[in-house]
C-alpha positions as a Markdown table, in Angstrom:
| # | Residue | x | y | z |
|---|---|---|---|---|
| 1 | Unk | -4.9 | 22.4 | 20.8 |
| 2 | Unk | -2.8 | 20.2 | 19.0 |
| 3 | Unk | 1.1 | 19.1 | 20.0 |
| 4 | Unk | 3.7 | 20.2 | 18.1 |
| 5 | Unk | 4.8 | 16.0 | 17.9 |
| 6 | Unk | 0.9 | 15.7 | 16.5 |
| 7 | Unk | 0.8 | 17.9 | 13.5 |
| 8 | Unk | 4.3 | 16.9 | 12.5 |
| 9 | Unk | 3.3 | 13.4 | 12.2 |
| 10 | Unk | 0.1 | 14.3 | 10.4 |
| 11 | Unk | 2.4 | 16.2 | 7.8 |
| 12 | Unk | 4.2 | 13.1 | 7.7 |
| 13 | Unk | 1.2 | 10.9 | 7.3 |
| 14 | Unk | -0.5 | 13.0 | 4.4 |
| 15 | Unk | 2.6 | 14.1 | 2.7 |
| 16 | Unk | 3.9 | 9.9 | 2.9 |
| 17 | Unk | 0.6 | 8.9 | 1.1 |
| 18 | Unk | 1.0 | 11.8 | -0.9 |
| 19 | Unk | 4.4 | 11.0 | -2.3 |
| 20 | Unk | 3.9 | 7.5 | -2.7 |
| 21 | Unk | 1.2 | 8.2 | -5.2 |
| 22 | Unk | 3.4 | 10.7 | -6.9 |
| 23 | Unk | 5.6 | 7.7 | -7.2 |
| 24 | Unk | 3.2 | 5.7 | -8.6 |
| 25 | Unk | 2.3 | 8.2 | -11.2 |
| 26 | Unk | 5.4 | 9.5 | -12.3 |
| 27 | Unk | 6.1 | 5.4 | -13.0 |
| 28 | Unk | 3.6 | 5.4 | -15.1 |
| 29 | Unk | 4.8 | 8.2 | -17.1 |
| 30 | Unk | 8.8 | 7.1 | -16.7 |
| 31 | Unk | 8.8 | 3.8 | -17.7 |
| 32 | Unk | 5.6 | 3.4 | -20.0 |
| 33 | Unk | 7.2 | 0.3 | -21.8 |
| 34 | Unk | 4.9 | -1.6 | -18.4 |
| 35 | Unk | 1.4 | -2.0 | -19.0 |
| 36 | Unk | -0.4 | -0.9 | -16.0 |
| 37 | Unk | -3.2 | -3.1 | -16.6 |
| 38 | Unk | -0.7 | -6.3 | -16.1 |
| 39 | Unk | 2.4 | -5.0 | -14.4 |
| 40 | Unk | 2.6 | -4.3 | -10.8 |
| 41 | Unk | 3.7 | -1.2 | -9.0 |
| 42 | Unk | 6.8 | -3.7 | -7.3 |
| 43 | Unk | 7.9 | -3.7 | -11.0 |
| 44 | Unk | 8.5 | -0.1 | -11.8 |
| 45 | Unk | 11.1 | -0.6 | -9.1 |
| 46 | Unk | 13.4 | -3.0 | -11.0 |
| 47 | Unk | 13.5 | -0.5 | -14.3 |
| 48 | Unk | 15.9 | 2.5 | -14.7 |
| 49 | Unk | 13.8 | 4.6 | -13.1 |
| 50 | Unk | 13.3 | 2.0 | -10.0 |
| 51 | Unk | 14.5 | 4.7 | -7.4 |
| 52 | Unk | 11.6 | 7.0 | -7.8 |
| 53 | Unk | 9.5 | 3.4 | -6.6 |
| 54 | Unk | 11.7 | 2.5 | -3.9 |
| 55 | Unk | 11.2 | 6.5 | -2.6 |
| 56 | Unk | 7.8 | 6.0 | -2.8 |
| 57 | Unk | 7.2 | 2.5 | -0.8 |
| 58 | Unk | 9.7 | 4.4 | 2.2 |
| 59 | Unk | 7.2 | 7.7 | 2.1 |
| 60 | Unk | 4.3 | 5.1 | 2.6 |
| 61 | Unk | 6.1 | 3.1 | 5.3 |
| 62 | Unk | 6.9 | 6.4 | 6.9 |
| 63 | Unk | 3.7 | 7.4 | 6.6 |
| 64 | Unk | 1.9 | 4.6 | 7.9 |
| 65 | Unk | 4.4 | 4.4 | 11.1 |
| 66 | Unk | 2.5 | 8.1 | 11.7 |
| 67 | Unk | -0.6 | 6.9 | 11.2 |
| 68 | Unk | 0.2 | 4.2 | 13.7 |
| 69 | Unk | 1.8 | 7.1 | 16.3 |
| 70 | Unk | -1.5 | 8.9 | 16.1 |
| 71 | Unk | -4.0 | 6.8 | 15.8 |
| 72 | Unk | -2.3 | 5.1 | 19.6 |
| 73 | Unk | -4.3 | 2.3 | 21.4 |
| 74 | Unk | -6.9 | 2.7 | 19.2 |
| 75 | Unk | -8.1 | -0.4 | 16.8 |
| 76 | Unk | -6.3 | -0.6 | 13.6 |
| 77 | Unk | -2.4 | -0.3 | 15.5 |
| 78 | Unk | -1.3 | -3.5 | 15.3 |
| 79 | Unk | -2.4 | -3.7 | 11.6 |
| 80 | Unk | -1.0 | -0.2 | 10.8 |
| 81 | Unk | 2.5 | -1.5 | 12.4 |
| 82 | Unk | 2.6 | -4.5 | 10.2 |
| 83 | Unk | 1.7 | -2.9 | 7.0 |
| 84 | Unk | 4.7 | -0.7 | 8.5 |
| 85 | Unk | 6.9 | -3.5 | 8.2 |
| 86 | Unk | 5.6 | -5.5 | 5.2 |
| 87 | Unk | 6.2 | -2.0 | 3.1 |
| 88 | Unk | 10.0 | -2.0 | 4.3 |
| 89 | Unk | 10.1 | -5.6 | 3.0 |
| 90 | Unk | 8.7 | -3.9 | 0.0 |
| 91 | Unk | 11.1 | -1.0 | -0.2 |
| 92 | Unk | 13.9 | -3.1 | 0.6 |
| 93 | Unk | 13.4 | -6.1 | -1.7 |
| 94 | Unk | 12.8 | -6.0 | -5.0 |
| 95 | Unk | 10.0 | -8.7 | -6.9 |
| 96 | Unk | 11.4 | -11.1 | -9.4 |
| 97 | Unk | 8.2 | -11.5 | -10.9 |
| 98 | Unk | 6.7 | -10.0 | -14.1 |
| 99 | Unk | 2.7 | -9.6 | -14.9 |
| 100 | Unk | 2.6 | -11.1 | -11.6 |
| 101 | Unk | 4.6 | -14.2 | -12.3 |
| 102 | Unk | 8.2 | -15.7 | -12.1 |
| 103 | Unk | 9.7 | -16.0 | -15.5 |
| 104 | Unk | 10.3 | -19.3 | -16.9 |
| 105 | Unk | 13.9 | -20.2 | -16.1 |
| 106 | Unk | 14.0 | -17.5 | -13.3 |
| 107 | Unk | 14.6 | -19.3 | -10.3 |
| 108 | Unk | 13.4 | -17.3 | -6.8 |
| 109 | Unk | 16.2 | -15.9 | -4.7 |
| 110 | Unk | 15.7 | -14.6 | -1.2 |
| 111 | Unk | 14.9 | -10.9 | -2.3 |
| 112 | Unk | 11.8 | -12.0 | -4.2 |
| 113 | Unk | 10.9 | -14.2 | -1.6 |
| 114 | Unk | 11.1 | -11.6 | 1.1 |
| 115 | Unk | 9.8 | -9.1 | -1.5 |
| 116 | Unk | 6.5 | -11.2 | -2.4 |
| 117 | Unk | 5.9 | -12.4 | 1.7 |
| 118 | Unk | 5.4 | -8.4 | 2.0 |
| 119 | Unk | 3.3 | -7.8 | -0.4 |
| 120 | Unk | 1.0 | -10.9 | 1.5 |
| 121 | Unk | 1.1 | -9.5 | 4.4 |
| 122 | Unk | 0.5 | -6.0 | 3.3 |
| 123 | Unk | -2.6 | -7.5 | 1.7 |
| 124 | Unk | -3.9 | -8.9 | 4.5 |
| 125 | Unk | -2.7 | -6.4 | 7.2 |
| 126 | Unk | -4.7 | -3.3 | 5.3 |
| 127 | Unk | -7.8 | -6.0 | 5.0 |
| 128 | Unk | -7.5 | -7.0 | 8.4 |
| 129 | Unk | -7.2 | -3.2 | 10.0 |
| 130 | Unk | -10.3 | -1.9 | 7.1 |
| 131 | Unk | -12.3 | -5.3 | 9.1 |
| 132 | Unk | -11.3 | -3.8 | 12.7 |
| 133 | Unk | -12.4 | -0.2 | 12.5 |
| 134 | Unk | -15.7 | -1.0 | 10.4 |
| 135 | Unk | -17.8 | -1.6 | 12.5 |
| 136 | Unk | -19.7 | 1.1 | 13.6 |
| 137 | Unk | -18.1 | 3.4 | 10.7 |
| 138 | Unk | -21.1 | 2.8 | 7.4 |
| 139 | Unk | -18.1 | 4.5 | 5.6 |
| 140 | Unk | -15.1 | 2.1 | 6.4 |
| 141 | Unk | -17.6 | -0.7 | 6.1 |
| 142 | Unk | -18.6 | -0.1 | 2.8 |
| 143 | Unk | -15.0 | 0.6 | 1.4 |
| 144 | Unk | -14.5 | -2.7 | 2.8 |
| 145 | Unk | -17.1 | -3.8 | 0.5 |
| 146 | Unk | -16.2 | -2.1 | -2.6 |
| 147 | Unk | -12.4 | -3.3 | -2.1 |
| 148 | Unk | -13.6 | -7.5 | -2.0 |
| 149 | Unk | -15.9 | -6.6 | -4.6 |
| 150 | Unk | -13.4 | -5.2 | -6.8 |
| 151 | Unk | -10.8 | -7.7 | -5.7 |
| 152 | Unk | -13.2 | -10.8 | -6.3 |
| 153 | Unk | -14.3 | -9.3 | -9.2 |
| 154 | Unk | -10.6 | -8.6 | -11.1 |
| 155 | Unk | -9.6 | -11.6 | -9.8 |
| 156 | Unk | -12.1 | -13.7 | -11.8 |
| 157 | Unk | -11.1 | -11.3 | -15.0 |
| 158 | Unk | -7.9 | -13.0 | -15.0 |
| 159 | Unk | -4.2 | -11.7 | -14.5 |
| 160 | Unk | -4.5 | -9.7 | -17.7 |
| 161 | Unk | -5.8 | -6.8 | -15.5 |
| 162 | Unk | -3.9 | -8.2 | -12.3 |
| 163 | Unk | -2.2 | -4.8 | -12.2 |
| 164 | Unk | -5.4 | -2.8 | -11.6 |
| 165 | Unk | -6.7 | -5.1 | -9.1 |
| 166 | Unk | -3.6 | -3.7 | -7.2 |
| 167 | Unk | -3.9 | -0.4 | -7.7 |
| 168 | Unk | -7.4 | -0.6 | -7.2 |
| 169 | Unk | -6.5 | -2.1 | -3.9 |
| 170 | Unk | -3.8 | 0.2 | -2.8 |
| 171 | Unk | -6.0 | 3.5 | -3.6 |
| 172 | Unk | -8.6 | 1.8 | -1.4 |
| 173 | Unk | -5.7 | 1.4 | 1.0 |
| 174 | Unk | -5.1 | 4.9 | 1.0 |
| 175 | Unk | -8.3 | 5.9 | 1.1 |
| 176 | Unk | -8.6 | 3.9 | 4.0 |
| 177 | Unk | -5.7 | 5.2 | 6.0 |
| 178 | Unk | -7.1 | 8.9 | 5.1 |
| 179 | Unk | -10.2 | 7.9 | 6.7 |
| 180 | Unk | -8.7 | 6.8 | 10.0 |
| 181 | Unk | -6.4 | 10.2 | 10.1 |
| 182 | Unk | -9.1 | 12.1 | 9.6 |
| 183 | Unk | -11.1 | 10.3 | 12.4 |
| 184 | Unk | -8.6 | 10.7 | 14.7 |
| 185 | Unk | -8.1 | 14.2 | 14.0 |
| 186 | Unk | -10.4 | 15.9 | 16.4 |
| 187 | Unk | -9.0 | 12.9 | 19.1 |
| 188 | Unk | -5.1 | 14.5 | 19.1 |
């Protein structure tokens, strides 16, 4: 039988990822003057609407920090815990950039610095945990494939569609941290 401390942070875990694509979503409908295709999800945060973003990168943080709590000793921790902290950067910071790129005559400022070092080492702590738990797991490995395949493959496409290699790359985030909950369900 499951702890009481267990199932709470598996609410937490599901409901985070849950919310933070409700976030995402609802952008999309409250600001449509940013073209998904281009703009990033950072962006949304920087509009009128920019709370509903900023919500939604703390429901992800949270919910990564419970993935992290469950998942314990196991493999993917020390990635889970700095995706924990590069979304807080996220959260906390907003990006000066637009389509992906500083304005001309924008100078960076320490937010967008801090803001865009985040979103790096997001990048590379969700790669880095997907690497670690794929071996043995033919499902993990292959949405390891699918996500370089589709990151390669926007990235040669040009930074017209840079904003759907992101999204592409956080649903496969998400897909990913589902997979490793679900994993560790029968473990708890």
């Amino acid at each position: 039988m499951r702890s009481p401390d267990a199932t709470a942070l598996r609410v937490i875990a599901y409901c985070g990822a849950a919310a933070f694509t409700l976030a995402v979503l609802a952008e999309h409908v409250l600001e449509p003057g940013l073209d998904p295709a281009r703009n990033m999800v950072s962006e949304y945060a920087n509009r009128p609407s920019g709370l509903v973003m900023t919500i939604g990168f703390g429901a992800w943080a949270a919910s990564l920090a419970a993935t992290a709590l469950l998942v314990g000793g196991r493999t993917p921790l020390v990635s889970l815990w700095i995706a924990v902290g590069a979304v807080v950067l996220l959260a906390g910071f907003h990006t000066q950039t637009v389509a992906g790129r500083l304005p001309a005559g924008v100078r960076w400022h320490l937010d967008g610095r801090l803001h865009d070092i985040g979103s790096g080492v997001l990048t590379a702590a969700l790669f880095a945990g997907a690497a670690l738990t794929a071996r043995r797991r033919p499902a993990i490995a292959a949405l390891l494939v699918v996500a370089l395949i589709v990151q390669v493959s926007l990235l040669v496409v040009g930074p017209s569609v840079g904003g759907v290699r992101q999204r592409c790359l956080l649903a496969l985030a998400l897909v990913w941290q589902i997979m490793i909950l679900r994993e560790h369900r029968s473990n708890l």
